[in-house]
C-alpha positions as semicolon CSV with decimal commas, in nm:
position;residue;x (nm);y (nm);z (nm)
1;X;0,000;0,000;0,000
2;X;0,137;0,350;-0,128
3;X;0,161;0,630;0,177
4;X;0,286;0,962;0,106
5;X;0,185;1,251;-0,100
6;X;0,244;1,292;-0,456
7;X;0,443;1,596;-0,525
8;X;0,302;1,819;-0,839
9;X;-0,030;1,676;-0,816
10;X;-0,310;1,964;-0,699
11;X;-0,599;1,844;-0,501
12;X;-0,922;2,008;-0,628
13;X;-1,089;2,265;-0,352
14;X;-1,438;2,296;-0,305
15;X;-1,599;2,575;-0,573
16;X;-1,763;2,809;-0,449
17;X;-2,016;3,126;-0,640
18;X;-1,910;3,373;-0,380
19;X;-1,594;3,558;-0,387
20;X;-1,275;3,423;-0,244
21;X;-1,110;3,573;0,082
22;X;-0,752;3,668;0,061
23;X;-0,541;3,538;0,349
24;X;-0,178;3,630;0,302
25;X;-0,126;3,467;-0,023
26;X;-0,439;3,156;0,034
27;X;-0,748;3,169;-0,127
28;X;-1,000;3,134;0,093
29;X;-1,399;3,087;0,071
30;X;-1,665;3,242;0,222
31;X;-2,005;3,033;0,256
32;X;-2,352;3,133;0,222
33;X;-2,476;2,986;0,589
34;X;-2,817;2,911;0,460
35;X;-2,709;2,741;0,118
36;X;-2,401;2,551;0,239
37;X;-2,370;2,515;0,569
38;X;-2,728;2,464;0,754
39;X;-2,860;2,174;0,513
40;X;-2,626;1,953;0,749
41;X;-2,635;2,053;1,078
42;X;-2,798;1,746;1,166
43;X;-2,769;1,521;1,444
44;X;-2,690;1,212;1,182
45;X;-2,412;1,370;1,047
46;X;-2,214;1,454;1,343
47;X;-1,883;1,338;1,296
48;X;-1,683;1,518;1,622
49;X;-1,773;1,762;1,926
50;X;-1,567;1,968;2,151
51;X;-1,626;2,192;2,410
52;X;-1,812;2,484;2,217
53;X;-1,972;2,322;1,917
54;X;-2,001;2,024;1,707
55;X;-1,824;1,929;1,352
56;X;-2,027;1,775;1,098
57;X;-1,976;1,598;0,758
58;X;-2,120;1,781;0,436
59;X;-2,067;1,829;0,098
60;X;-2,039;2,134;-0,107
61;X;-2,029;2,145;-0,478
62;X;-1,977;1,787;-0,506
63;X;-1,677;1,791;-0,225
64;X;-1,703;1,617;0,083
65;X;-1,626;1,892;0,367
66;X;-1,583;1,895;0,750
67;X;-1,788;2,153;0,918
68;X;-1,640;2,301;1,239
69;X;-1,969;2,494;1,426
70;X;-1,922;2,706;1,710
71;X;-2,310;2,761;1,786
72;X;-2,432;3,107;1,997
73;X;-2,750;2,928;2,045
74;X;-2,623;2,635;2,215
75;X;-2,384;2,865;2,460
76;X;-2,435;3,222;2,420
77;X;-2,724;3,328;2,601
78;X;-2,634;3,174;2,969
79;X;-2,253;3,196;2,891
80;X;-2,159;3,499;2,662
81;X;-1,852;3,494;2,751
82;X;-1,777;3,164;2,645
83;X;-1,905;3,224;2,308
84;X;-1,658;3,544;2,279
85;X;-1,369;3,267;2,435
86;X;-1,502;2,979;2,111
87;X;-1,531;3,294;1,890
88;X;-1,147;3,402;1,906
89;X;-1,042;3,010;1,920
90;X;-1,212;2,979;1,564
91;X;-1,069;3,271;1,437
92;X;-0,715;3,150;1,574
93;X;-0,808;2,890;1,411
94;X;-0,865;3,034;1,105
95;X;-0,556;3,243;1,103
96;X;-0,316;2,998;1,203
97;X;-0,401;2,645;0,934
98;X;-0,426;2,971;0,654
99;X;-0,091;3,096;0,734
100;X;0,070;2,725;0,714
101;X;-0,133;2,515;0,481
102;X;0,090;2,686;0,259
103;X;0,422;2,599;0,360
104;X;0,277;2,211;0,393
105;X;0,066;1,921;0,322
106;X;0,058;1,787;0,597
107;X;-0,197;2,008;0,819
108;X;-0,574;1,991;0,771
109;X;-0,653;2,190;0,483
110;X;-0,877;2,472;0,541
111;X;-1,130;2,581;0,233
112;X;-1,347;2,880;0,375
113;X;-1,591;3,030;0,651
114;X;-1,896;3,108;0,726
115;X;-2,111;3,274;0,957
116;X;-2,460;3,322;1,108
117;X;-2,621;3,642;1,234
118;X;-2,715;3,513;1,577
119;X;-2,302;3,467;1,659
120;X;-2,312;3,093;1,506
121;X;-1,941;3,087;1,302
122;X;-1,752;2,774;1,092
123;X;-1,465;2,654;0,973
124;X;-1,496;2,451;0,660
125;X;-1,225;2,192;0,582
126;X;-1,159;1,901;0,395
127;X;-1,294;1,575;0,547
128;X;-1,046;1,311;0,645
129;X;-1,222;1,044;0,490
130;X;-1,069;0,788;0,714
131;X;-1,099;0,984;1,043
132;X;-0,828;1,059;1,292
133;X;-0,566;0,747;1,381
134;X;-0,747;0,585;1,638
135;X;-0,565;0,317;1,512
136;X;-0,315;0,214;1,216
137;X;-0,480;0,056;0,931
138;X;-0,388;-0,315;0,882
139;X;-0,311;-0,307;0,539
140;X;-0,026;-0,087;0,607
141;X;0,282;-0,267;0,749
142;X;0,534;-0,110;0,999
143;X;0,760;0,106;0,717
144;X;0,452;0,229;0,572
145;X;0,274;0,379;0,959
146;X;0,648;0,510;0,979
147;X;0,615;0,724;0,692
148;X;0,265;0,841;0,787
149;X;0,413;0,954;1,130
150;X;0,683;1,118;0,964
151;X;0,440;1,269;0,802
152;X;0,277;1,425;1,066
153;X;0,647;1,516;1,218
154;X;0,650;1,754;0,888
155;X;0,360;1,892;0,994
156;X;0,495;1,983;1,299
157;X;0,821;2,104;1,183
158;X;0,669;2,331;0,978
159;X;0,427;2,460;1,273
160;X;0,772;2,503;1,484
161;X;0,950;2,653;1,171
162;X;0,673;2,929;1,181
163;X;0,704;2,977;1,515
164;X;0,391;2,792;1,629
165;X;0,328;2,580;1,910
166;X;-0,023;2,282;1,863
167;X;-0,084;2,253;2,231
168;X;-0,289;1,952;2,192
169;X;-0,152;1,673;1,975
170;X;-0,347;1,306;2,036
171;X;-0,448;1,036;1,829
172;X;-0,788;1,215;1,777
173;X;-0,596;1,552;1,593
174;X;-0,378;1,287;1,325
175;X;-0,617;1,285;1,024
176;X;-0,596;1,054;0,799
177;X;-0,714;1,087;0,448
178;X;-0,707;0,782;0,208
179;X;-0,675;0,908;-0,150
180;X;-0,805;0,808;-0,488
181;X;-0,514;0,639;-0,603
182;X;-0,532;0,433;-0,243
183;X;-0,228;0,626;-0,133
184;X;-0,260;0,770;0,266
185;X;-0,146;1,145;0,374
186;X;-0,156;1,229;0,745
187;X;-0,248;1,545;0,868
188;X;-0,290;1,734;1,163
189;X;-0,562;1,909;1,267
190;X;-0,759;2,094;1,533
191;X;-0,543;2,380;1,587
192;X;-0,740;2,575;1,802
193;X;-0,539;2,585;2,113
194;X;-0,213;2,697;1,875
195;X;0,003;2,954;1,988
196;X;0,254;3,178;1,830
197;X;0,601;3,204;1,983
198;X;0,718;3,560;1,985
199;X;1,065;3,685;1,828
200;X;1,282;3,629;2,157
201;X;1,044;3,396;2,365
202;X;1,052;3,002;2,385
203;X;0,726;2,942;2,503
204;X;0,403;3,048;2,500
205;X;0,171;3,214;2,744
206;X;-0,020;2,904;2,875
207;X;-0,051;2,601;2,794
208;X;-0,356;2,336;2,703
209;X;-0,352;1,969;2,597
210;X;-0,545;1,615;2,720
211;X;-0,453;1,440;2,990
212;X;-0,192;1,148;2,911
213;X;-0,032;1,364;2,655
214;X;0,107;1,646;2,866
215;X;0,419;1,707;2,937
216;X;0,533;1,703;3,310
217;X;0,681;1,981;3,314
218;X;0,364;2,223;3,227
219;X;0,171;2,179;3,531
220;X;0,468;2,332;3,711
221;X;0,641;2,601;3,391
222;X;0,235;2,665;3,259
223;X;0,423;2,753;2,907
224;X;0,404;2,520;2,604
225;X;0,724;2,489;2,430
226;X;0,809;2,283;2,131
227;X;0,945;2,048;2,332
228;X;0,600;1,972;2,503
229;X;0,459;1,942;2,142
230;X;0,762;1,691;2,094
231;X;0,638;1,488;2,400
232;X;0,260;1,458;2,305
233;X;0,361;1,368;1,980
234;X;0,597;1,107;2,120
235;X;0,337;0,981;2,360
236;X;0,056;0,928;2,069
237;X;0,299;0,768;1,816
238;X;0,399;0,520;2,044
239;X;0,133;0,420;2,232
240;X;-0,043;0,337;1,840
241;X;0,252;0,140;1,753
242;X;0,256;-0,061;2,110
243;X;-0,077;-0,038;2,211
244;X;0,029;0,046;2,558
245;X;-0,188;0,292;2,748
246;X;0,017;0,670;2,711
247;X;0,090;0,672;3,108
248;X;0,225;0,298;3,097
249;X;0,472;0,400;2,779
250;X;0,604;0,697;2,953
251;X;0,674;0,503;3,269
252;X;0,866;0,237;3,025
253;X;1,075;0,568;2,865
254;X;1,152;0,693;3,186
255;X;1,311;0,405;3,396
256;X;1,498;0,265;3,159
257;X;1,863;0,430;3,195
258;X;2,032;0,310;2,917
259;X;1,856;0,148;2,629
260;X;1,854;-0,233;2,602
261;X;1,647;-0,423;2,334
262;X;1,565;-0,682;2,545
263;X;1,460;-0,442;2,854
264;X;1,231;-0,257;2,595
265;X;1,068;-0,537;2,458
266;X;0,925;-0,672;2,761
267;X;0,753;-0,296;2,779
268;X;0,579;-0,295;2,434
269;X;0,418;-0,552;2,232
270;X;0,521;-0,354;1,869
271;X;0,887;-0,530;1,974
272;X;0,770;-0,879;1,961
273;X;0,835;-1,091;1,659
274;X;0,612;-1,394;1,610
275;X;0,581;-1,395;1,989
276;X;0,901;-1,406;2,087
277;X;1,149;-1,152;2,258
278;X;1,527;-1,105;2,167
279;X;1,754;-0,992;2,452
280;X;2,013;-0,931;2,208
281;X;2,033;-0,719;1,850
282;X;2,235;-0,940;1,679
283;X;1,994;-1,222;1,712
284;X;1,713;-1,045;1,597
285;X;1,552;-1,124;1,223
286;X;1,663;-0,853;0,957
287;X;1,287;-0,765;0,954
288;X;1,294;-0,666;1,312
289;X;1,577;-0,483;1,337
290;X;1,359;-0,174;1,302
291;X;1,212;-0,198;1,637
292;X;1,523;-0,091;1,803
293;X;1,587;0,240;1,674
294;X;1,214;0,354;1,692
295;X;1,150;0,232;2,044
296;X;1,504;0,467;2,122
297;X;1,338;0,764;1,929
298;X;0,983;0,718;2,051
299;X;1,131;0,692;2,460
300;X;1,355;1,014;2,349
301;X;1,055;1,202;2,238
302;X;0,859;1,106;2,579
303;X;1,160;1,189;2,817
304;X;1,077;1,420;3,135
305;X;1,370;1,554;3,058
306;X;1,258;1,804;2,789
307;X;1,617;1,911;2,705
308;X;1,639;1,516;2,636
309;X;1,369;1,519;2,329
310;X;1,462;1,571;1,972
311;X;1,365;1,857;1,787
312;X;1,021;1,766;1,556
313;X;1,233;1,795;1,225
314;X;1,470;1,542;1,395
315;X;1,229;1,310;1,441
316;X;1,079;1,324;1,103
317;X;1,425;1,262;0,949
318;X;1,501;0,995;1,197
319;X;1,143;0,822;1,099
320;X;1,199;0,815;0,690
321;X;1,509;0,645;0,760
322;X;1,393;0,424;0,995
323;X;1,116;0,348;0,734
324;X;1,392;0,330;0,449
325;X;1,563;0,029;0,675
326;X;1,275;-0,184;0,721
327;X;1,184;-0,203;0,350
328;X;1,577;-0,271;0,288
329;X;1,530;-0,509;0,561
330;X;1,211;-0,625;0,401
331;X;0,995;-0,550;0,737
């Protein structure tokens, strides 16, 4: 099975009769609420809810779309405030996946907006047609997941690059979109709780996140860093690849000094080969030989020790060649 993204090729957007919206060099669309947007805002087509709305599946001019709602009906009257609080989240939103869907594939793409006059706003994006990476699709072997993580490293390179912090990476924000041609591209999405770092600052303001996935040093510091990004995204990759619940995996990171194949395997099932554990390297079958490396990057990336984690561009280099070695190996 093909996963990647095929350079050159342009993926079509949804059309729209309304003028485009300019956003620093993106094209984006503006929505007529009552044509495009409220014919599925339906309980059937629900396909995600947060805190201050719901998302819903639709399709627009023959596209399928993800609708992002942040409703004043639901919340407004009782809770105004909250609304303002949703209100400035979508627009951060907004402004934030415009600004980098440009420099990248491999964050959600965003299409357009729309509004309601009672407060009711959207986001409208493409829809991951395979959902977020709740799990890792059996047809695709080990090399192949690799190169969908690294994939979503990119992403978050590219977020870093332009100075911007996610704040809450879990399984549930890695899209996964399955294309035409049967190829997969991983993206990440639901940046609402980005942050921009500041010429001459490390970190931002506050910090967010889901529990399991935070990094132990932000209930004390209360600043995201790239580093904490690093960690969540460490924590989700490998607890898909072992199975192991994210607190168990960082306990198995953490008290292991020095990394020994055998000691590791007995922590994570993705080490394993036909059911049996190899205490050395050397004995291990060429198509396993994998599983040593990643195990050392994915316990780097979870270390409490945040001066201990690679940088996100690291770790997307260090996955494509850990992918390139188990199809030389034949994994």
């Amino acid at each position: 099975m093909q996963v990647g993204y095929q350079p050159g090729r342009k993926e079509a957007e949804p059309a729209s009769e309304n003028p485009p919206h300019q956003q620093k060099g993106l094209v984006l669309r503006y929505y007529d609420f009552a044509e495009n947007i409220l014919p599925f805002l339906q309980e059937a087509r629900v396909i995600g809810a947060g805190g201050f709305g719901k998302v819903y599946k639709g399709c627009i001019n023959g596209q399928e779309v993800a609708i992002k709602m942040v409703s004043a009906r639901r919340t407004g009257e009782a809770h105004p405030q909250r609304v303002r609080a949703a209100v400035e989240t979508l627009l951060q939103e907004l402004s934030t996946v415009s600004r980098l869907q440009q420099e990248t594939q491999y964050i959600v793409r965003l299409f357009g907006f729309s509004h309601h006059p009672d407060g009711t706003v959207c986001l409208v994006y493409e829809y991951a047609n395979m959902g977020c990476l709740m799990c890792i699709p059996d047809e695709l072997d080990l090399p192949a997941a690799l190169v969908l993580f690294s994939q979503y490293a990119r992403g978050l390179a590219c977020m870093h690059a332009k100075r911007t912090l996610h704040g809450d990476l879990k399984p549930q924000n890695l899209l996964l979109h399955k294309e035409v041609d049967g190829s997969y591209v991983g993206r990440i999405g639901d940046l609402g709780l980005s942050q921009i770092v500041f010429p001459g600052s490390t970190a931002g303001l506050q910090h967010g996140g889901t529990r399991g996935f935070i990094a132990p040093e932000l209930p004390k510091t209360r600043r995201s860093t790239y580093m904490s990004d690093v960690y969540a995204f460490g924590v989700a990759m490998g607890s898909l690849l072992s199975g192991m619940k994210p607190d168990k995996l960082v306990a198995a990171a953490n008290t292991v000094n020095s990394p020994n194949y055998g000691a590791l395997a007995r922590r994570t099932a993705v080490l394993e080969v036909e059911g049996k554990v190899y205490a050395e390297f050397e004995d291990v079958p060429p198509g396993a030989r994998i599983v040593r490396v990643l195990i050392s990057l994915v316990f780097a990336c979870c270390s409490v020790m945040p001066e201990s984690r690679p940088p996100a561009a690291e770790v997307a280099a260090r996955l494509e060649e850990i992918a390139r070695l188990g199809n030389h190996d034949g994994c």
